[in-house]
Backbone bond lengths (Angstrom), bond angles and torsions (degrees), N, CA, C in turn:
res aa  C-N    CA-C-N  psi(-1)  N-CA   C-N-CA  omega(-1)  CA-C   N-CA-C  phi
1 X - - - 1.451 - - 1.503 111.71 -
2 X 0.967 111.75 170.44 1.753 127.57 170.26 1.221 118.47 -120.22
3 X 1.757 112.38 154.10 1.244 123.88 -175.08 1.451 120.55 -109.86
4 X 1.715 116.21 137.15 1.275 116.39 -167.61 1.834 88.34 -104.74
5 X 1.535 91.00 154.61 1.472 112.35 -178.97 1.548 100.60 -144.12
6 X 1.419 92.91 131.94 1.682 112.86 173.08 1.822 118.97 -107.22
7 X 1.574 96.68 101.01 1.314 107.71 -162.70 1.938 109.85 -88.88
8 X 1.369 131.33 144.66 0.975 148.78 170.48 1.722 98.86 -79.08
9 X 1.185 125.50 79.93 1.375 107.12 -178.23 1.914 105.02 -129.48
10 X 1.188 110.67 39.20 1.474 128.61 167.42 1.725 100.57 -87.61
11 X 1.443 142.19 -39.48 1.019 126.95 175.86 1.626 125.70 -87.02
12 X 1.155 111.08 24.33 1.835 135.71 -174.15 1.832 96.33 -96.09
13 X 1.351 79.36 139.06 1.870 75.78 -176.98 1.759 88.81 -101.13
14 X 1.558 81.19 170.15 1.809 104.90 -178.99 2.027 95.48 106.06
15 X 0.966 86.05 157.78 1.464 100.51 179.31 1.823 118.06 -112.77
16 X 1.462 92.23 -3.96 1.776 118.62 154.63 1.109 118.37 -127.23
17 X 1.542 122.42 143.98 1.777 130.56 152.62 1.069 109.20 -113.42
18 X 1.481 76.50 164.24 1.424 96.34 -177.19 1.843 100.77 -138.94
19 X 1.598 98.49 121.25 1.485 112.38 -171.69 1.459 114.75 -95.17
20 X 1.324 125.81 125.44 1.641 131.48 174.65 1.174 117.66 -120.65
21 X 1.162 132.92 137.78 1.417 142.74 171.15 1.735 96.99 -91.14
22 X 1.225 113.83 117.95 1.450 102.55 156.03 1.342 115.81 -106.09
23 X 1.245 113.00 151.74 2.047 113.71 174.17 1.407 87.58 -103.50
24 X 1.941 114.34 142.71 0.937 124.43 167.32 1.562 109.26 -102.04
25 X 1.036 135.23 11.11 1.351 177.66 -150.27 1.773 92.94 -96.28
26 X 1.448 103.91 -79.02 1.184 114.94 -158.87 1.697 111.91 -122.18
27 X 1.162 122.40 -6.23 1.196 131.36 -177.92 1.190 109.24 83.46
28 X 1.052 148.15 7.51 1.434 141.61 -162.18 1.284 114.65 -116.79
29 X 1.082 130.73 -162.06 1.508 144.18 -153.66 1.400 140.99 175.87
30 X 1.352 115.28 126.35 1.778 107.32 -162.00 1.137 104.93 -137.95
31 X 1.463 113.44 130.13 1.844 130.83 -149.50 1.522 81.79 -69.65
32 X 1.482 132.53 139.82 1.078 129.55 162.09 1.836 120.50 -91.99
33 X 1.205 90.66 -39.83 1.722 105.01 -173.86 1.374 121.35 -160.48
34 X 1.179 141.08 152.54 1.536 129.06 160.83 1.673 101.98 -130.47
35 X 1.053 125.43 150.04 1.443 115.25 -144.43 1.782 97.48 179.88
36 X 1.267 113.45 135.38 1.522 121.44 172.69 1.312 118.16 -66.18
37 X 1.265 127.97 117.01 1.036 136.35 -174.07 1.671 126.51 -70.50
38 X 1.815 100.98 123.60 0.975 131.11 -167.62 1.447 129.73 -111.63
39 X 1.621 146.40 139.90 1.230 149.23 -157.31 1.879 91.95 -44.78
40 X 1.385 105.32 -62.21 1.290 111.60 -158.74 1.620 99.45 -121.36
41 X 1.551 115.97 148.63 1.493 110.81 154.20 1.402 106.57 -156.85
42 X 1.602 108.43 162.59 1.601 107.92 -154.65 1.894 81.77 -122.30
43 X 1.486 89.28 150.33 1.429 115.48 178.67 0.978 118.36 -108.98
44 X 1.592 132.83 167.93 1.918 128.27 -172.40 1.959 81.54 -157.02
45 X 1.628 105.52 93.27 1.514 110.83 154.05 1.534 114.04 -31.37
46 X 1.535 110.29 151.54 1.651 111.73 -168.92 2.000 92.42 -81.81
47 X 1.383 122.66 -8.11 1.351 118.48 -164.56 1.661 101.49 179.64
48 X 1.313 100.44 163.21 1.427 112.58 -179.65 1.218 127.51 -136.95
49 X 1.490 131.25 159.26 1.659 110.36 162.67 1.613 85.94 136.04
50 X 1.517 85.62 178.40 2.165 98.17 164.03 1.339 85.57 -64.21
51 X 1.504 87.36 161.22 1.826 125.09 177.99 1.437 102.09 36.10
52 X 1.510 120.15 53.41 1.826 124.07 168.79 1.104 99.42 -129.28
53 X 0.844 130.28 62.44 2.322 121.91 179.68 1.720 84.36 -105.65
54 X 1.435 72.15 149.76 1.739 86.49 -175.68 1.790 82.93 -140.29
55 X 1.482 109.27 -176.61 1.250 137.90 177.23 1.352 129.08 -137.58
56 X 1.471 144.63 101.89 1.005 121.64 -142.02 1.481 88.69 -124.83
57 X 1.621 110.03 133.75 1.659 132.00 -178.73 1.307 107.36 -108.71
58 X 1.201 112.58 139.17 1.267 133.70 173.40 1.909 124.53 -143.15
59 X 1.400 89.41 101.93 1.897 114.34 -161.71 1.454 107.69 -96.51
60 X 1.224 137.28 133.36 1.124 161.67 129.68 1.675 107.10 -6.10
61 X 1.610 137.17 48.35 0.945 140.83 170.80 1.827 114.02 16.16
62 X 1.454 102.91 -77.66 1.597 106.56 -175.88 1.637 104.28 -79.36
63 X 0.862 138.53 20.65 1.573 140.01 140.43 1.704 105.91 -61.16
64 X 1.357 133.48 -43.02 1.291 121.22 178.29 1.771 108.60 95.84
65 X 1.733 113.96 -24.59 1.463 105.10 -158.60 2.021 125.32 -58.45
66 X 1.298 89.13 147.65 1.483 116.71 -171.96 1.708 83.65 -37.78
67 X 1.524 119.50 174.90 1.360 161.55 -155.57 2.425 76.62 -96.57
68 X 1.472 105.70 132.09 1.304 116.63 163.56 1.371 95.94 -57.96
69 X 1.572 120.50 143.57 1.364 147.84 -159.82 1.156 125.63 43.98
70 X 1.479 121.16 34.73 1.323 128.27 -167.42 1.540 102.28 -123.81
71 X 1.512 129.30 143.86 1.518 114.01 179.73 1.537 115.00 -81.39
72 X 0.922 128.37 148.04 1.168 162.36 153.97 1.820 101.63 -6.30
């Protein structure tokens, strides 16, 4: 199964996000959503269980930044 998360993301600046799952697993990262920014928004992990931790990023759309674990 997967896990839902209820995010506070009304005090995030930008007037777009941009949502990432990172695996600390593997270093990598998968764009989840980009989406107009709202008081609240709920998330659905890509997976669950032992050895499923994920990380979930949330970027300032017109910032532009690289993919989490990626340089600059």
């Amino acid at each position: 199964g997967k896990t839902n998360v209820t995010i506070n993301t009304g005090k995030l600046s930008g007037a777009k996000l941009v949502a990432w799952w990172y695996d600390p697993r593997t270093g990598g990262a998968k764009q989840a959503d980009t989406f107009a920014k709202t008081d609240t928004r709920e998330f659905t992990t890509p997976s669950s269980g032992a050895d499923n931790d994920w990380v979930l990023v949330l970027d300032d759309a017109a910032r532009n930044y690289p993919a989490p674990g990626r340089p600059k």
